[in-house]
C-alpha positions as CSV (number, residue, x, y, z in Angstrom):
1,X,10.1,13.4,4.4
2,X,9.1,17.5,4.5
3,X,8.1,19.1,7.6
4,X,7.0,22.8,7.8
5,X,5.8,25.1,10.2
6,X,2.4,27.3,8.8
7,X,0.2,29.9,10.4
8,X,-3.4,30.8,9.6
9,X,-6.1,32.6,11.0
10,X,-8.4,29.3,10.4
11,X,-7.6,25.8,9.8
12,X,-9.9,22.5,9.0
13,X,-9.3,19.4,10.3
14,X,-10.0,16.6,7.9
15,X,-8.5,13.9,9.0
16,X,-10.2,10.9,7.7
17,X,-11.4,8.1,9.7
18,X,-9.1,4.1,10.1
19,X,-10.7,0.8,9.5
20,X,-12.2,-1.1,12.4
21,X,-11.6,-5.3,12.9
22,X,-13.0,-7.7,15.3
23,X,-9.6,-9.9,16.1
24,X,-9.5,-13.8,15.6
25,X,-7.1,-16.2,15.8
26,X,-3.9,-15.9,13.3
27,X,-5.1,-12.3,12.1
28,X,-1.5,-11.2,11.9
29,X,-0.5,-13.7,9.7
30,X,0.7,-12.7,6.1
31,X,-2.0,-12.7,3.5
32,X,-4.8,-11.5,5.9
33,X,-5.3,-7.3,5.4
34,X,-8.1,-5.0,5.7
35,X,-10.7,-4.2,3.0
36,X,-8.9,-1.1,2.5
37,X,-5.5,-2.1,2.1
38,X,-7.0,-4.5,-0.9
39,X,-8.4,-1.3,-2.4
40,X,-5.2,0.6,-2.2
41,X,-3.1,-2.2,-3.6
42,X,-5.5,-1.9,-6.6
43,X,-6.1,1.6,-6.7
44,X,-2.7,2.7,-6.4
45,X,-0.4,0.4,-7.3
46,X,-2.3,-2.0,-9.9
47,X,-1.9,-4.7,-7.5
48,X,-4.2,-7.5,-7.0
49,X,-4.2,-8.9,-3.2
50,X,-4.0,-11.8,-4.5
51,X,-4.8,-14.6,-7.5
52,X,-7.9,-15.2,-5.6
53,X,-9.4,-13.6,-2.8
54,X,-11.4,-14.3,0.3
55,X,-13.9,-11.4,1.5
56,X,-14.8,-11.0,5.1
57,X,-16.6,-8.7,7.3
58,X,-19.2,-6.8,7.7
59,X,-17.9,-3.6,5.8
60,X,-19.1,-1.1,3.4
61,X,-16.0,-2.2,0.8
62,X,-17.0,-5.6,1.0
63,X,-19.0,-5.4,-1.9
64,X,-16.8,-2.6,-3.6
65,X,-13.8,-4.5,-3.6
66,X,-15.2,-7.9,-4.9
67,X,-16.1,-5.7,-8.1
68,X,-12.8,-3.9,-8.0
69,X,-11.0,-7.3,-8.3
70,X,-13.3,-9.0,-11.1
71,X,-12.8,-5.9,-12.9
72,X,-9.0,-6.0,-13.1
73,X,-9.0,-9.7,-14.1
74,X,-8.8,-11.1,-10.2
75,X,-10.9,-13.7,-8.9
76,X,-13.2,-13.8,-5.1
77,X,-13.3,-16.9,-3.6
78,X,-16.7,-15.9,-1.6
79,X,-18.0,-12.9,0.1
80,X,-18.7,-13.9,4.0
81,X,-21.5,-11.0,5.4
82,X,-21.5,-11.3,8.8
83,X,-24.3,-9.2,8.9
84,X,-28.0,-11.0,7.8
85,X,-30.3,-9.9,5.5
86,X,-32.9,-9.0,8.3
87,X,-30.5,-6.2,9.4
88,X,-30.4,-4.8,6.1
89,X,-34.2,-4.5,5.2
90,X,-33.8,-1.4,7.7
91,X,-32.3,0.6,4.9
92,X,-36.1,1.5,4.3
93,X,-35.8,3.7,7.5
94,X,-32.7,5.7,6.3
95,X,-34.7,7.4,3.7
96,X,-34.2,8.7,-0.1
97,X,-30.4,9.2,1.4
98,X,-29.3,5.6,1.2
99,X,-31.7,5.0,-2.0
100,X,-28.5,5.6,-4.9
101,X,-26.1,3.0,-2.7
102,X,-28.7,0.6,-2.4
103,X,-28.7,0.5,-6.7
104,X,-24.5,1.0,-6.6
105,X,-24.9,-2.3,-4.0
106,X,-27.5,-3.9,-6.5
107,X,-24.9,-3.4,-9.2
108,X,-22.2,-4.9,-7.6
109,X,-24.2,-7.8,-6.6
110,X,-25.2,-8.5,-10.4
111,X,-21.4,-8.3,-10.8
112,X,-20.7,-11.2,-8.3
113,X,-23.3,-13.2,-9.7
114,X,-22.0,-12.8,-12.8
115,X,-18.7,-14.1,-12.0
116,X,-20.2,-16.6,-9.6
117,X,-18.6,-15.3,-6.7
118,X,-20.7,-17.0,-3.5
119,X,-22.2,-14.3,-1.2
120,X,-22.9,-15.6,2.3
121,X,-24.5,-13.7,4.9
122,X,-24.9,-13.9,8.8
123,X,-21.6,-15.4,8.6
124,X,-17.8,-14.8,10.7
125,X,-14.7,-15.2,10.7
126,X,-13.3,-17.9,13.1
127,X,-9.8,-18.5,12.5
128,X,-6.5,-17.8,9.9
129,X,-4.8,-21.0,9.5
130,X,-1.3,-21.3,8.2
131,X,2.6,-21.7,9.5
132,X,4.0,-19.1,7.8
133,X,1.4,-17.3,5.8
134,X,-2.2,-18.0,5.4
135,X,-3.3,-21.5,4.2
136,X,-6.9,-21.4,5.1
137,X,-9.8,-19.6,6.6
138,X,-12.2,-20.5,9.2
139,X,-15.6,-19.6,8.8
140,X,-19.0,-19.7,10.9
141,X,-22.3,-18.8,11.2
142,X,-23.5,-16.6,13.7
143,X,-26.5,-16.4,15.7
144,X,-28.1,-12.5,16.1
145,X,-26.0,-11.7,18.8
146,X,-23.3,-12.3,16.6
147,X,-22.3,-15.3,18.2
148,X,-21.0,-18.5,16.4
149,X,-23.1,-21.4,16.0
150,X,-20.8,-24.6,16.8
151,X,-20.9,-26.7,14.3
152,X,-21.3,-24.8,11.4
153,X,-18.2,-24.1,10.9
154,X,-16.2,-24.7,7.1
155,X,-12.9,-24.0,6.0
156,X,-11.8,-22.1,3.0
157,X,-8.3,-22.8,1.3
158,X,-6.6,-19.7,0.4
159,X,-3.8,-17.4,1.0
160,X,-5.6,-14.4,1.1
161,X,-8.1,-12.8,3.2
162,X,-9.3,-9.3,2.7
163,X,-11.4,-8.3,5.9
164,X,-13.1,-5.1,8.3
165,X,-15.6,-4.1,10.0
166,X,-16.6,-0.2,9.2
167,X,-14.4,2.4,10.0
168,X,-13.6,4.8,12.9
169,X,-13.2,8.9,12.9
170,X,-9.5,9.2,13.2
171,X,-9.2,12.4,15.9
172,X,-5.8,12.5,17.2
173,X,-5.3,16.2,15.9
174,X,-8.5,17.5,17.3
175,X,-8.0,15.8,19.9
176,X,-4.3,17.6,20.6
177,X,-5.9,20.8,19.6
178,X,-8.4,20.8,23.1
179,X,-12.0,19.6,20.5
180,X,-14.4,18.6,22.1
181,X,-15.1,15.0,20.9
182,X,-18.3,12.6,21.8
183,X,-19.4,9.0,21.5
184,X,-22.3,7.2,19.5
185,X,-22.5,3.9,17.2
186,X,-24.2,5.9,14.6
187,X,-21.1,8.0,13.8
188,X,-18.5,5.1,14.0
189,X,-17.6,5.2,17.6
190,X,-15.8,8.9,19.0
191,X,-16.0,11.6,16.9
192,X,-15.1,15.8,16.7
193,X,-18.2,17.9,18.1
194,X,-19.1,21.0,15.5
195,X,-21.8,23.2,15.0
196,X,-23.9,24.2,11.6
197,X,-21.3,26.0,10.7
198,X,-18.4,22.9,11.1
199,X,-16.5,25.1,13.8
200,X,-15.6,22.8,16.9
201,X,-15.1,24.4,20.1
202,X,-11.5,25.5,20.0
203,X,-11.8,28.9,17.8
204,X,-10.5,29.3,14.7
205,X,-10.6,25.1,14.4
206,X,-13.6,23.2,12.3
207,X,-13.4,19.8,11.6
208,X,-14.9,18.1,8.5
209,X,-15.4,14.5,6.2
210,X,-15.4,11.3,8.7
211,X,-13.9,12.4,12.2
212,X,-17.3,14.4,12.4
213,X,-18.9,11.1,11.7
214,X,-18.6,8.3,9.5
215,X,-21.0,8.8,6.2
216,X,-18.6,8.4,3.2
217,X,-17.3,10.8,0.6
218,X,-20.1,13.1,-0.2
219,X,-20.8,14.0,3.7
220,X,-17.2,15.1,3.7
221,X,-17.3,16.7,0.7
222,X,-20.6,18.9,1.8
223,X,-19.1,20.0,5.3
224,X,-16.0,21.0,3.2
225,X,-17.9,23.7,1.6
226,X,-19.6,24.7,4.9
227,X,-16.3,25.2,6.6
228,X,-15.2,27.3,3.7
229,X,-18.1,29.3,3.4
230,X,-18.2,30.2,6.8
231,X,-14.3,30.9,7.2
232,X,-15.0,33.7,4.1
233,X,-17.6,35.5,5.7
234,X,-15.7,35.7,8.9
235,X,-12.9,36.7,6.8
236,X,-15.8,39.3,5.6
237,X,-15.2,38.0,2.1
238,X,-18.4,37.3,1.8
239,X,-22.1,38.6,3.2
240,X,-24.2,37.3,5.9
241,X,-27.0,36.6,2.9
242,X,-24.5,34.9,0.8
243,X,-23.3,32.8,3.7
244,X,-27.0,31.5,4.3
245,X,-27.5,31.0,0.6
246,X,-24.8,28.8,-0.1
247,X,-25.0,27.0,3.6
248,X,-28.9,26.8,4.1
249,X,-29.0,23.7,1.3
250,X,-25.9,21.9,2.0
251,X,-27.2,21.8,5.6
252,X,-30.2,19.6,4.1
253,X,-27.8,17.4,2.2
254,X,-25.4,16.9,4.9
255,X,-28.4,15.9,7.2
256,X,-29.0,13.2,4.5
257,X,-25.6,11.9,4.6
258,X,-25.9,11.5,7.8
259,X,-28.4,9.7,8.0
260,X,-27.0,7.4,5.6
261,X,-24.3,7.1,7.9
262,X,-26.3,6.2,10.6
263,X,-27.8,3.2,9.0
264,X,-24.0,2.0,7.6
265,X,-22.9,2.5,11.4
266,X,-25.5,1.0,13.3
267,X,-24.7,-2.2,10.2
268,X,-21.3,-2.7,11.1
269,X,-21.8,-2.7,14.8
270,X,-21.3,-5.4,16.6
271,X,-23.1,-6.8,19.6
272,X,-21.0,-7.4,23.0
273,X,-21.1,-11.1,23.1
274,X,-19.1,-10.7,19.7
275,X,-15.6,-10.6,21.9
276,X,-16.7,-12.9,24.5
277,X,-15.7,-16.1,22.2
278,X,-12.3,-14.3,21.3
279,X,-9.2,-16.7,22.8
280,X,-6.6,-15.7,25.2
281,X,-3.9,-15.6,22.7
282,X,-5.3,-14.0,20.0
283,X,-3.3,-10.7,19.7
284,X,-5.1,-7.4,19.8
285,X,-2.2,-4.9,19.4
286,X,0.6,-6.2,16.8
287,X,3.4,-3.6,18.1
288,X,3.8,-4.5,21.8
289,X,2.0,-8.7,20.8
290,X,-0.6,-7.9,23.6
291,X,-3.4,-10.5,23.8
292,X,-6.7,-10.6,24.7
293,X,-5.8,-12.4,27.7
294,X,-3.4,-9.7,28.7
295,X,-6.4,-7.3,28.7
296,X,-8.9,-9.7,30.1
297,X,-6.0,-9.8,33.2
298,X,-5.4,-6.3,33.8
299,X,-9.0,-5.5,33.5
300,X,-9.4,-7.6,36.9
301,X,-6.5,-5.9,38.0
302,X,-9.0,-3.1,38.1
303,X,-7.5,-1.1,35.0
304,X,-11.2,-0.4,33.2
305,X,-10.3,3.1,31.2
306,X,-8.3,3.0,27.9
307,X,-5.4,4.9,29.4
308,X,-5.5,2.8,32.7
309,X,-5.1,-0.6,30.3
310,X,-2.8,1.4,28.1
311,X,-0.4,2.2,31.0
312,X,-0.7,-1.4,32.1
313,X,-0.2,-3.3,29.2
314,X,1.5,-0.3,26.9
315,X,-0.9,-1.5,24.3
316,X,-1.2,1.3,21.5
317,X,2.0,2.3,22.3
318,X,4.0,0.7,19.4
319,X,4.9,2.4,16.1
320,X,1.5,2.5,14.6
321,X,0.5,4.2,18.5
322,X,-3.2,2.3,18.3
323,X,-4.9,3.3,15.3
324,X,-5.2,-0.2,14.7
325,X,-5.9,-1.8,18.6
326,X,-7.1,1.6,19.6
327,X,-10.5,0.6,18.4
328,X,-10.7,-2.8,19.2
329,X,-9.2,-1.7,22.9
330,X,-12.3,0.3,23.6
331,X,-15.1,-2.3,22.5
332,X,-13.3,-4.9,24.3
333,X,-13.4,-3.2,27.2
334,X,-16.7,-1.7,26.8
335,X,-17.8,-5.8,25.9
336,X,-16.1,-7.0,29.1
337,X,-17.3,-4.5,31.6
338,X,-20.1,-3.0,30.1
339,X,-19.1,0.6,30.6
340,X,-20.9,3.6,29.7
341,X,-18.0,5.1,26.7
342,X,-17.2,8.5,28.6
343,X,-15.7,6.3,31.5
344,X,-14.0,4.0,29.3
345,X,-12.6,6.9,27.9
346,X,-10.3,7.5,24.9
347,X,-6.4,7.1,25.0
348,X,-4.7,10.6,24.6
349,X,-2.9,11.5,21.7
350,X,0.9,12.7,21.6
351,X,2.8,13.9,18.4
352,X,3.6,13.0,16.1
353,X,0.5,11.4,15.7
354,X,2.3,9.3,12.8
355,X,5.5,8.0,12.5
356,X,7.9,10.9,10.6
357,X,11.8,10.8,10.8
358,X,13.8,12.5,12.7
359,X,15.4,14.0,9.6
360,X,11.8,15.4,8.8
361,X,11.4,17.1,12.6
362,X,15.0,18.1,11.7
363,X,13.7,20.7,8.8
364,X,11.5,22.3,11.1
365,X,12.7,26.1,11.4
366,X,13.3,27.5,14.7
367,X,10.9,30.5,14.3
368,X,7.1,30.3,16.0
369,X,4.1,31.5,14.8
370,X,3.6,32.5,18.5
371,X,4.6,36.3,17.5
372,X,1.3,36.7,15.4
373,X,-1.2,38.1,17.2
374,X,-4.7,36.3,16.7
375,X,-2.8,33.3,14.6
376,X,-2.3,29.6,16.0
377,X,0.2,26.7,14.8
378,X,-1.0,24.5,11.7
């Protein structure tokens, strides 16, 4: 590992955004991963997940990934939507935004049925099955509150399960920096405040891509530019006319995005009585093997904040320190006690903010940036 100490009159936070999951039982057992982790396998290391895979969820690369593994000779056992058609004719209301991912979704969809993949919507995930890695999946269908319907339930054979459940803003560093951060379903759960100009409200900090908001590559891409543009005129590299030039139609495309991201949000969401069904001893944080039951324990303990439950149960404290149960930690306990966010609250973030090696702290120099007047630490 490499660690270094810079300084800089301006820095942008981009720091990307983690995948979301509803927990069921035997999630943690080999051969079940996230959408994304399927995509990375492919994408960087020509890896399929597996001879054939099982798609779950209600996420974005549901659809992506089914195409990604037909293409390099894999085979999907079934795409399972827990979403229902009814809750996707609202794209209409996202406007001309959402219009070119409706025709990439259309695509992939002539791709499926070209390889006969089944595509089943308004349909969960129950249960992972196996003794020592997964031997079979669960399914259900679900009701609109995203409740399963007993006996409908079938069972898959396979030893590998690709599932998620849209993404959240990742916003540890903004968070360490003093940013101010806010909650809504239509961004993907707690995400950095900024202004038109992507500046947060620490100076000399802006914040762009998903932990402003969850609305895929071309938002973050667009509030890139704005960052930059802005930086350079306050650098008085470039003029005040120039500045509005280059911003004024970026703003209009990044309003798009967003409300693209809105609709792909306000999808993936998932209804309270979701994590009512969840059993006891299904694990929500893999690091410290806390269960729902745990939570469900301490929460009539009186511990109803993320820190409190965090402090009570040390979930989100392992080696990963909660991007994964961080998540799930907050709509559990914004499911069980119904909650407004801002008192659920967000744990707080220490550093590192991922796991690095001592050797790499090690190669830190001694010197600060401290010295330079009008400069912070990056």
């Amino acid at each position: 590992g490499y660690a270094a100490e810079y300084c800089a009159d301006a820095m942008i936070l981009a720091t990307g955004a983690r995948e979301r999951h509803l927990p069921f039982k035997g999630w943690t057992l080999p051969g079940v991963m996230a959408t994304g982790a399927a995509q990375i396998l492919i994408k960087s290391s020509g890896i399929l997940p597996g001879r054939k895979t099982l798609i779950g969820g209600c996420s974005p690369l549901m659809l992506a990934l089914a195409a990604e593994i037909i293409a390099n000779g894999g085979k999907v056992q079934a795409v399972l939507d827990q979403s229902k058609a009814d809750d996707k004719l609202n794209a209409v209301t996202a406007g001309p935004a959402i219009w070119p991912k409706l025709l990439e979704g259309a695509v992939y969809l002539m791709r499926l049925a070209a390889a006969r993949v089944p595509m089943k919507q308004g349909v969960r995930i129950v249960e992972a099955r196996g003794r020592q890695e997964l031997e079979a999946v669960v399914a259900a269908r679900v009701d609109t509150k995203g409740c399963i319907i007993q006996g409908t339930e079938r069972i898959y054979p396979t030893n590998t399960l690709a599932v998620g459940y849209g993404f959240s803003p990742n916003i540890e560093l903004p968070q360490q920096a003093g940013c101010s951060v806010s909650y809504a379903v239509d961004r993907g759960g707690w995400y950095v405040n900024v202004d038109a100009s992507m500046a947060t409200t620490v100076a000399g900090i802006y914040a762009a891509g998903e932990t402003t908001g969850i609305a895929g590559a071309g938002k973050s891409f667009i509030e890139g530019q704005i960052a930059a543009w802005d930086i350079l005129y306050r650098q008085a590299r470039v003029s005040r006319q120039d500045l509005e030039n280059q911003i004024r139609p970026l703003l209009r495309q990044r309003d798009r995005q967003v409300r693209y991201g809105g609709f792909i949000n306000q999808l993936c969401w998932l209804a309270p009585d979701c994590y009512a069904g969840i059993p006891d001893e299904t694990v929500i944080c893999r690091c410290e093997e806390i269960t729902v039951g745990e939570v469900r324990r301490q929460l009539d303990n009186g511990f109803s904040t993320m820190n409190g439950i965090k402090k009570a149960t040390r979930c989100g404290m392992g080696s990963c320190q909660g991007r994964t149960c961080g998540p799930i930690l907050f709509d559990i306990i914004s499911a069980f006690t119904q909650r407004p966010p801002a008192s659920v609250g967000y744990t707080s973030a220490r550093s590192p903010v991922k796991t690095v090696s001592l050797g790499a702290l090690a190669q830190i120099p001694m010197s600060s940036c401290e010295n330079h007047e009008g400069r912070r630490h990056a």
